[in-house]
VEXZA-960879 format. One line per field, with one value per residue: residue in one letter; y, x negated, z of N, C-alpha, C, CB in turn. Coordinates in Angstrom, 3 decimals, decimal comma. Each point is the difference from the previous one (the first is absolute). Glycine has a CB too. Layout:
BEGIN
seza <- c(a:...)
n.Y <- c(Y:...)
n.X <- c(X:...)
n.Z <- c(Z:...)
ca.Y <- c(Y:...)
ca.X <- c(X:...)
ca.Z <- c(Z:...)
c.Y <- c(Y:...)
c.X <- c(X:...)
c.Z <- c(Z:...)
cb.Y <- c(Y:...)
cb.X <- c(X:...)
cb.Z <- c(Z:...)
This chain:
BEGIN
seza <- c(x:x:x:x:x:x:x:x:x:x:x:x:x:x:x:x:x:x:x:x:x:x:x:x:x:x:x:x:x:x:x:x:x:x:x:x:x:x:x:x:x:x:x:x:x:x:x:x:x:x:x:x:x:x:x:x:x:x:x:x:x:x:x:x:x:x:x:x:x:x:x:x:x:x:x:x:x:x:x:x:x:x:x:x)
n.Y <- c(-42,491:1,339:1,177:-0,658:0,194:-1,211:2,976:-2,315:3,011:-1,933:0,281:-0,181:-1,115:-1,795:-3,740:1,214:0,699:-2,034:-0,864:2,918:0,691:-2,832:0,710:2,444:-1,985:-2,878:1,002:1,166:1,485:2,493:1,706:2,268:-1,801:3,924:-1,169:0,748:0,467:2,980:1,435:2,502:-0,892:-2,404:1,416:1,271:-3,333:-1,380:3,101:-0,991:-2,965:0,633:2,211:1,016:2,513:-3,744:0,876:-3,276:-1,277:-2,620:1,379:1,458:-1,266:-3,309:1,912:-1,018:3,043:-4,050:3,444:0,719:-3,274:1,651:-3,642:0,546:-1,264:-1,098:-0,850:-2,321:1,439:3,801:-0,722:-0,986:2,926:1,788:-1,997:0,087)
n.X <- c(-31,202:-2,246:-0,082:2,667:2,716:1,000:1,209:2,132:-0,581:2,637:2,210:1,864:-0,029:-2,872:2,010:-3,484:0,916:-0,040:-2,989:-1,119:2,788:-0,116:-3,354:0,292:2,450:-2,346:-2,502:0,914:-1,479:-0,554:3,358:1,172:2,311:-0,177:2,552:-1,427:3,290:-0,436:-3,896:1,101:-2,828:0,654:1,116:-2,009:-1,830:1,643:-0,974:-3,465:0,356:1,610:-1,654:3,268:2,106:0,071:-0,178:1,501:-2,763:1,890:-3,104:-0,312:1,180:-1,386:-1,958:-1,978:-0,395:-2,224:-0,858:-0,379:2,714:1,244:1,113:1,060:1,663:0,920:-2,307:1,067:-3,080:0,402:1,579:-2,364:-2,782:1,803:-0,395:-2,970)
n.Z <- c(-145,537:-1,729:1,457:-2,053:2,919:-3,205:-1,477:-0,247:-2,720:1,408:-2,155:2,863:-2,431:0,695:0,695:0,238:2,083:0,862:-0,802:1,329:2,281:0,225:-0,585:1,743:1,917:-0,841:1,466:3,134:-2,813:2,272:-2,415:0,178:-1,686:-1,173:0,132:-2,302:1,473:2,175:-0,319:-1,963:0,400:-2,020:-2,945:-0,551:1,562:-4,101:-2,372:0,716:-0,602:-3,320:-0,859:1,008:0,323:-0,577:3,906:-2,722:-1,005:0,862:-0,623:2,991:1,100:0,774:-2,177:2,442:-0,705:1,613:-0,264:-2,699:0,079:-1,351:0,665:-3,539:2,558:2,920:-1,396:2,722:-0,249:-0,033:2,706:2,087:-1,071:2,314:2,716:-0,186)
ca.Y <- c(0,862:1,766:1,133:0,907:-0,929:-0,394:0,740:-1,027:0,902:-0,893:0,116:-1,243:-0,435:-0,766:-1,038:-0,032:1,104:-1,246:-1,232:-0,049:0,351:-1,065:-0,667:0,745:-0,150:-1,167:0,223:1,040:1,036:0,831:0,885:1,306:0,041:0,951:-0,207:1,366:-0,010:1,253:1,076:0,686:0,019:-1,563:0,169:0,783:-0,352:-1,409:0,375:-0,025:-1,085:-0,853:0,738:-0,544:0,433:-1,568:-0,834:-1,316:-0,977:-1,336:-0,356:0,910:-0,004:1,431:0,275:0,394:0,937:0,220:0,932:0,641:-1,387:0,477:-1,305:-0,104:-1,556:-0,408:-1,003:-0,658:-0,209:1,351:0,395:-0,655:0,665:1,409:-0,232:-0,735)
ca.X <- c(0,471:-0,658:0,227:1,149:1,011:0,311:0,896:1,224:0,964:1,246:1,164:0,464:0,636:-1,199:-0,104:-1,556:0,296:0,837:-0,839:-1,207:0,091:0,394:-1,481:-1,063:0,290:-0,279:-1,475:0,364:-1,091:-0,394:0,614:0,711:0,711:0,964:0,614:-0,552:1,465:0,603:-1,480:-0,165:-1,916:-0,590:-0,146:-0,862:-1,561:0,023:0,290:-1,946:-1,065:0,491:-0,006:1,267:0,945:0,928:-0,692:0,848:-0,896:-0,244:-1,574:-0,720:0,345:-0,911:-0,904:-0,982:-1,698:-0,492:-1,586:0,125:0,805:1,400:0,765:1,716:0,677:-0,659:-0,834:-0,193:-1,320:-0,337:0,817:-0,671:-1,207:0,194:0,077:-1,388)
ca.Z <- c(-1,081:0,510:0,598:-1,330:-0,017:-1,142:-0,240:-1,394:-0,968:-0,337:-0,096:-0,164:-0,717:-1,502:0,994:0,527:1,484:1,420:0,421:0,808:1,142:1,153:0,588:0,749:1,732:0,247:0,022:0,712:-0,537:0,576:-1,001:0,082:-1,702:-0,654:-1,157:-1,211:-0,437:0,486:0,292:-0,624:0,204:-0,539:-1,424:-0,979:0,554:-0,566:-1,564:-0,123:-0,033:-1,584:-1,139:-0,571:1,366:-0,195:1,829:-0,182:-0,461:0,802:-0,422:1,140:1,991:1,546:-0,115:1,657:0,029:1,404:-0,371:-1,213:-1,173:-0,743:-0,439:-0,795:-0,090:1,191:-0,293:1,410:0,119:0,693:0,517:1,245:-0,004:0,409:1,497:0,869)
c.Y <- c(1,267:0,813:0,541:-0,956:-0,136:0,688:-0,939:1,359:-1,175:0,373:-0,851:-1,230:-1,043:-1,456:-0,799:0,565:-0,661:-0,893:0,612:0,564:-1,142:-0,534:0,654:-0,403:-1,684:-0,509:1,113:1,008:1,439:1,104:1,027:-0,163:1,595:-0,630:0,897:0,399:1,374:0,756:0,579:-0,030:-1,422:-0,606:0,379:-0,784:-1,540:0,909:0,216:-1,088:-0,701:0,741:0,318:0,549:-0,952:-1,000:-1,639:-0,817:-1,020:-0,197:0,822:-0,110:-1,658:-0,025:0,582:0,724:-0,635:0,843:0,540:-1,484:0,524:-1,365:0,268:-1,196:-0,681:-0,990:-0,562:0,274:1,703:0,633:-0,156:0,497:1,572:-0,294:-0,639:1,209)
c.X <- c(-0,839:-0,031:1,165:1,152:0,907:1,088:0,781:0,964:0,736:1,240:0,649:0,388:-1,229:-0,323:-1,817:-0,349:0,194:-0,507:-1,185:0,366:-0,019:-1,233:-1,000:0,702:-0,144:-1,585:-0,735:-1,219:0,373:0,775:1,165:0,431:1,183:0,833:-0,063:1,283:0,835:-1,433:-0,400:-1,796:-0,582:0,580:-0,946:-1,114:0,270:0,037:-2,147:-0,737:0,656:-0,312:1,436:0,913:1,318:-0,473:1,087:-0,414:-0,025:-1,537:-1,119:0,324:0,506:-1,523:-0,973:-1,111:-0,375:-1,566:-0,628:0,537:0,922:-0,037:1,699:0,591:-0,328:-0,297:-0,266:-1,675:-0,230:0,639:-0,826:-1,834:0,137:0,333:-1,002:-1,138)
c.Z <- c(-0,047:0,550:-0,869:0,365:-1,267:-0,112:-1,076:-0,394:-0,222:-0,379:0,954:-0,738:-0,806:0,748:0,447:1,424:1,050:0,082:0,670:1,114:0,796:0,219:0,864:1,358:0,595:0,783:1,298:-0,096:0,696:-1,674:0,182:-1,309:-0,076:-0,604:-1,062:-0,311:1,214:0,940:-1,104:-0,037:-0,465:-1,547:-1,071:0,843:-1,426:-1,594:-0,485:-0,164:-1,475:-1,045:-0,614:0,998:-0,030:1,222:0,030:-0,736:0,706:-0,317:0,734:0,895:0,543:-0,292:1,231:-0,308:1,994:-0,442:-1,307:-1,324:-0,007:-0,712:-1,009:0,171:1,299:-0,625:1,535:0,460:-0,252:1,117:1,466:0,007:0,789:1,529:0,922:0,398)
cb.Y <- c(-0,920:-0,048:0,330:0,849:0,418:-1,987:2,319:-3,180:2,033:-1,048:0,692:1,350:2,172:2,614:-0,386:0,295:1,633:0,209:-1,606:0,060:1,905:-0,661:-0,983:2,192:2,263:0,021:-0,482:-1,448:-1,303:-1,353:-1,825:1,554:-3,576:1,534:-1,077:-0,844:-3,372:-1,190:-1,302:1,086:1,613:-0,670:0,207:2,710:0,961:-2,192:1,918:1,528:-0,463:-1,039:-1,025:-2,195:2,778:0,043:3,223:0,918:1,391:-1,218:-0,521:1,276:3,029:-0,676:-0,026:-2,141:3,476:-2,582:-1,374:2,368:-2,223:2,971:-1,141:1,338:-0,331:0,847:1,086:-2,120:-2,952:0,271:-0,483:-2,466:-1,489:1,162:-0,064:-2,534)
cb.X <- c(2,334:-0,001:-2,428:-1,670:-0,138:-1,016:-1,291:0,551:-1,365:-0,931:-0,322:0,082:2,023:-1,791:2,934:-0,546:1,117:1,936:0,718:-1,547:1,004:2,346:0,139:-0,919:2,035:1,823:0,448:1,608:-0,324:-2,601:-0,754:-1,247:0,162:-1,310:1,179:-2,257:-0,112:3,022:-1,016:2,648:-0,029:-0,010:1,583:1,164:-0,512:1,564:3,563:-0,045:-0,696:1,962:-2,268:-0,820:-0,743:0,025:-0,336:1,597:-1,147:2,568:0,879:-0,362:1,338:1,608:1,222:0,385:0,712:1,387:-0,526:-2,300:-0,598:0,064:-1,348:-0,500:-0,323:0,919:-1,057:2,068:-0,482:-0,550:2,122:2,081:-0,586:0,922:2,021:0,182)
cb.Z <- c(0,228:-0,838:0,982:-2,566:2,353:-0,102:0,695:1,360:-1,254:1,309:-2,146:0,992:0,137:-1,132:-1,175:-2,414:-1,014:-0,124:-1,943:-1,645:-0,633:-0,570:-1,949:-1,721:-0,230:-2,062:-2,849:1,503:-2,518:2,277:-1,083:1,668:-0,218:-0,257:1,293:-1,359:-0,941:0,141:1,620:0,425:2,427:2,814:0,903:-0,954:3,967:2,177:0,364:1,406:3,102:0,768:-0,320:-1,169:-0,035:-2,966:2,181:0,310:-0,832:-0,224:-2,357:-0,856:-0,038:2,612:-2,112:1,257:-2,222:1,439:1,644:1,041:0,337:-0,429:2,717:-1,875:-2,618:1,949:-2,415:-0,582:-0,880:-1,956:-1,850:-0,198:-2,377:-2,429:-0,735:-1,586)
């Protein structure tokens, strides 16, 4: 994996979120997730990368920054490029 370890912006409530968590601990990836719902700081860092202070977009989140990537949604195959 990289030296960057993987930042996940997440809800509980968004069920993308919960798939890609259960895959990252599946993968036992190297990350650090927020909930944008109760972090005030990982809120406004997510209102900045969208443009939007509608961060509850199922069509955006979760959302992984590794290093200067930035991903919307879980996608499996970018998901496993970031862990290589």
């Amino acid at each position: 994996m990289s030296p960057h370890k993987l930042k996940v912006f997440c809800t509980p409530f968004c069920p993308k979120c919960n798939q890609l968590m259960a895959y990252l601990k599946e993968r036992k990836a190297d990350y650090v997730s927020y909930n944008v719902d109760k972090d005030e700081n990982a809120r406004k860092e997510v209102i900045k990368l969208i443009g939007s202070k509608d961060v509850e977009l199922l069509d955006k989140l979760p959302i992984v920054i590794a290093g200067s990537k930035v991903l919307y949604g879980f996608d499996k195959k970018e998901i496993d490029k970031l862990l290589h």
